[in-house]
Backbone as a printed PyTorch tensor [residue, N CA C, xyz], in Angstrom:
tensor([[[  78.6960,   64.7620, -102.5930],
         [  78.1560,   64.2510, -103.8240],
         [  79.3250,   63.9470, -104.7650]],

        [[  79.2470,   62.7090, -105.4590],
         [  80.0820,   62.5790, -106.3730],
         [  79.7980,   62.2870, -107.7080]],

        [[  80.3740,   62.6690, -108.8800],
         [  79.9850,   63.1810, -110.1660],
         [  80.5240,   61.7580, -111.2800]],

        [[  80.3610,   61.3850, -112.1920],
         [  80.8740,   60.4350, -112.8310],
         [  79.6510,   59.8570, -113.7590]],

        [[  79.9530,   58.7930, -114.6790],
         [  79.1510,   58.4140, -115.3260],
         [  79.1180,   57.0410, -115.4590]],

        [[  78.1980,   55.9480, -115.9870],
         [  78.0870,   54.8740, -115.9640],
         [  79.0670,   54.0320, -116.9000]],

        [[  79.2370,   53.0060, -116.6560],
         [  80.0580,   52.3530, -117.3730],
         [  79.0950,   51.0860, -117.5460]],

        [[  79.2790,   50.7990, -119.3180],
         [  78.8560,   49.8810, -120.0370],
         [  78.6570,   48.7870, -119.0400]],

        [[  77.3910,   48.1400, -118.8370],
         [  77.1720,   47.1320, -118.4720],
         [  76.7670,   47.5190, -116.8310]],

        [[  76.8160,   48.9690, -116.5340],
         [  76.6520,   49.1740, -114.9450],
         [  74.8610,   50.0050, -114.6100]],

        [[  74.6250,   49.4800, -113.4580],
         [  73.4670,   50.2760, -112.9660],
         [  73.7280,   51.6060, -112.6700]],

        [[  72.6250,   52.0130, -112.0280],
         [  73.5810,   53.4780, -111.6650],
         [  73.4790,   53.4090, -110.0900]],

        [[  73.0720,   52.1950, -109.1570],
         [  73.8530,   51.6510, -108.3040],
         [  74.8850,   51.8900, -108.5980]],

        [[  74.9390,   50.3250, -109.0450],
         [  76.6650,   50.6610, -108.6770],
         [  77.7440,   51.3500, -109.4850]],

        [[  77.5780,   52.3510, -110.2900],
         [  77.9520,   53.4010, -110.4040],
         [  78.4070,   54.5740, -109.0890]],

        [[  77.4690,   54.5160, -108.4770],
         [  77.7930,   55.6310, -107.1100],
         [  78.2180,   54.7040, -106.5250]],

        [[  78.3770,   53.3560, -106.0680],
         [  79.5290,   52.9160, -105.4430],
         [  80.7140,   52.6520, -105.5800]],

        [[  81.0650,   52.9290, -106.7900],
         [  82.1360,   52.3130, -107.4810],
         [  83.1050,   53.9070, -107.2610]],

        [[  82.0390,   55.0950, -107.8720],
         [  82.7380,   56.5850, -107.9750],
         [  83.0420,   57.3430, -106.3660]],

        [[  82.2250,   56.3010, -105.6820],
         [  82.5190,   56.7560, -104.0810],
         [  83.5400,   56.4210, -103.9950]],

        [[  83.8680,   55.1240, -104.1490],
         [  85.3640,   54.6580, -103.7790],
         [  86.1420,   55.4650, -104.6690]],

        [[  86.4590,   55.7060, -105.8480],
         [  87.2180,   55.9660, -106.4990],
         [  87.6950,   57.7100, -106.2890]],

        [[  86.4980,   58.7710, -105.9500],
         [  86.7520,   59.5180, -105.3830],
         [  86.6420,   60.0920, -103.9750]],

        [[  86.3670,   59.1460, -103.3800],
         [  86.2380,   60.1400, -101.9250],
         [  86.6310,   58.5470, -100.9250]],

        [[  87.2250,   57.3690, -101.3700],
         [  87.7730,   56.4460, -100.9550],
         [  86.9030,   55.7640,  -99.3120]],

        [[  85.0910,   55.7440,  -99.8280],
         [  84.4190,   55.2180,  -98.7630],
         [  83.5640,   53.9530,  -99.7670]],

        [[  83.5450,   52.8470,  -99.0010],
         [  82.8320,   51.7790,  -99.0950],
         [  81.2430,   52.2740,  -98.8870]],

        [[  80.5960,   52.4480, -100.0340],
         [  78.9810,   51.9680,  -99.8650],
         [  78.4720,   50.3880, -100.2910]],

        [[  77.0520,   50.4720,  -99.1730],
         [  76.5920,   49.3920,  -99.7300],
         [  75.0950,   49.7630, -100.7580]],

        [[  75.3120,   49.0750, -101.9090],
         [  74.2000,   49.3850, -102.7980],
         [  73.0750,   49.3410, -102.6440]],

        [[  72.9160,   48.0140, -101.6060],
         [  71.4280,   48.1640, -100.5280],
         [  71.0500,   49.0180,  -99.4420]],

        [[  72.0560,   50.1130,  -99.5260],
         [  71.4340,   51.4040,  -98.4360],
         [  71.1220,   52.5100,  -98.9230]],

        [[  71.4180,   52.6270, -100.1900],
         [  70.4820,   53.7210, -101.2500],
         [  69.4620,   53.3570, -101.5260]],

        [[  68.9220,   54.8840, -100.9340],
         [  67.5800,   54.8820, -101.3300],
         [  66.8710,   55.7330, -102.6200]],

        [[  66.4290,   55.4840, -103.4650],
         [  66.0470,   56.2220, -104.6110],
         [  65.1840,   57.3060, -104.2000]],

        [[  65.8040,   58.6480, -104.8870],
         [  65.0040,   59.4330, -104.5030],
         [  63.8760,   59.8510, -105.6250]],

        [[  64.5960,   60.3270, -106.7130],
         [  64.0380,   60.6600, -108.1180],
         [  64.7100,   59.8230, -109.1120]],

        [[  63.9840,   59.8110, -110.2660],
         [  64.6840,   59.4780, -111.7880],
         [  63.6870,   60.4900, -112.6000]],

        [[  64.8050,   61.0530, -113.3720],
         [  63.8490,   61.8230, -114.3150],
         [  65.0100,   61.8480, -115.7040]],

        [[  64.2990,   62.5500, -117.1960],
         [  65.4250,   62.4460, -118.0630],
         [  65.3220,   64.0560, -118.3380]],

        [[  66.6410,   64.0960, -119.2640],
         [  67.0140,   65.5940, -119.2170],
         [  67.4050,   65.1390, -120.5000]],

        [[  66.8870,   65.8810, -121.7590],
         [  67.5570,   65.3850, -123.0650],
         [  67.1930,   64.1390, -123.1750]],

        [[  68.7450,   63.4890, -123.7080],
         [  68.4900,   62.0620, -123.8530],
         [  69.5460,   60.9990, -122.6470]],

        [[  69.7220,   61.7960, -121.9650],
         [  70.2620,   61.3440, -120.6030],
         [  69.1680,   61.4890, -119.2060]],

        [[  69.5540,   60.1470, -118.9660],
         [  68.6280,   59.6050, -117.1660],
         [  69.4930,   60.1780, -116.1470]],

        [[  68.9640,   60.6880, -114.8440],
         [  69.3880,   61.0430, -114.2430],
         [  68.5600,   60.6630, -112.9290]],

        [[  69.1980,   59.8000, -112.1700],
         [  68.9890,   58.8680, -110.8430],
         [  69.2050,   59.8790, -109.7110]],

        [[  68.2590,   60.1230, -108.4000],
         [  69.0930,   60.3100, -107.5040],
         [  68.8870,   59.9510, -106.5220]],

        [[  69.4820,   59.3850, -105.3670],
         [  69.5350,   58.2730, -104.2220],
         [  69.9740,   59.2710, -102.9430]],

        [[  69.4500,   58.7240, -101.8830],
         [  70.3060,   58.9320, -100.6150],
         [  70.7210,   57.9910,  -99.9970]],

        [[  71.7880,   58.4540,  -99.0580],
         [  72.5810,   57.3030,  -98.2280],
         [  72.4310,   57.8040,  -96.9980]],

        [[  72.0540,   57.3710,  -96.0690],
         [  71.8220,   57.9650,  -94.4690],
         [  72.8280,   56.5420,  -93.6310]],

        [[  73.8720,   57.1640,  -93.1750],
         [  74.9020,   56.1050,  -92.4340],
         [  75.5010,   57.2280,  -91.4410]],

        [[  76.3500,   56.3940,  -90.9260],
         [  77.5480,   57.2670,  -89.6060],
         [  78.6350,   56.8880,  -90.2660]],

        [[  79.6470,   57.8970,  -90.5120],
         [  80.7870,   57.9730,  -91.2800],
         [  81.8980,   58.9670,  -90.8450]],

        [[  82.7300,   58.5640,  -90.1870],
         [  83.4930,   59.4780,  -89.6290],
         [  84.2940,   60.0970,  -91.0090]],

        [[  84.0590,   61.7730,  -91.4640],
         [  84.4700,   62.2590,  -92.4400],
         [  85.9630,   62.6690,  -92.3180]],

        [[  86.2510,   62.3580,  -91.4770],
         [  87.8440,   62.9170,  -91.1510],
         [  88.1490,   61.3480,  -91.8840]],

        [[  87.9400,   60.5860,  -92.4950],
         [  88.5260,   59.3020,  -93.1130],
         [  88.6150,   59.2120,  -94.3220]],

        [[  87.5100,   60.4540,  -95.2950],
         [  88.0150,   60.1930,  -96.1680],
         [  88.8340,   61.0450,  -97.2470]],

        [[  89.2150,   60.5660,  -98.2690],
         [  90.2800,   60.5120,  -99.1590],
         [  90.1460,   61.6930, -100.1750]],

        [[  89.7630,   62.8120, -100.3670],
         [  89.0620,   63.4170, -101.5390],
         [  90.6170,   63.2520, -102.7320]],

        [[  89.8860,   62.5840, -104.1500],
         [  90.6850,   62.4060, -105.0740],
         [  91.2340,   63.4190, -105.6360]]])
């Protein structure tokens, strides 16, 4: 799982693709998340998706 927040003008797609790459240095595609929940907490949304792929983990990068 990777942690981060949206940036002006971003979904929260591609938010988790963008923070994948940036921390754990793997290419997602935004069309293989699947939404799991959205709910709000306060005055913050909170999305959550799965990704079901084959990914050899010995590849990636932890930041």
């Amino acid at each position: 799982m990777t942690g981060g927040s949206v940036i002006l003008g971003e979904n929260s797609k591609d938010t988790i693709v963008r923070e994948s790459k940036e921390e754990l240095d793997i290419d997602i595609n935004a069309n293989d998340l699947k939404l799991i929940t959205k709910f709000k907490t306060g005055n913050v949304w909170i999305d959550t998706y799965i990704l079901k792929c084959d990914y050899d983990i010995s590849k990636m990068k932890f930041q």
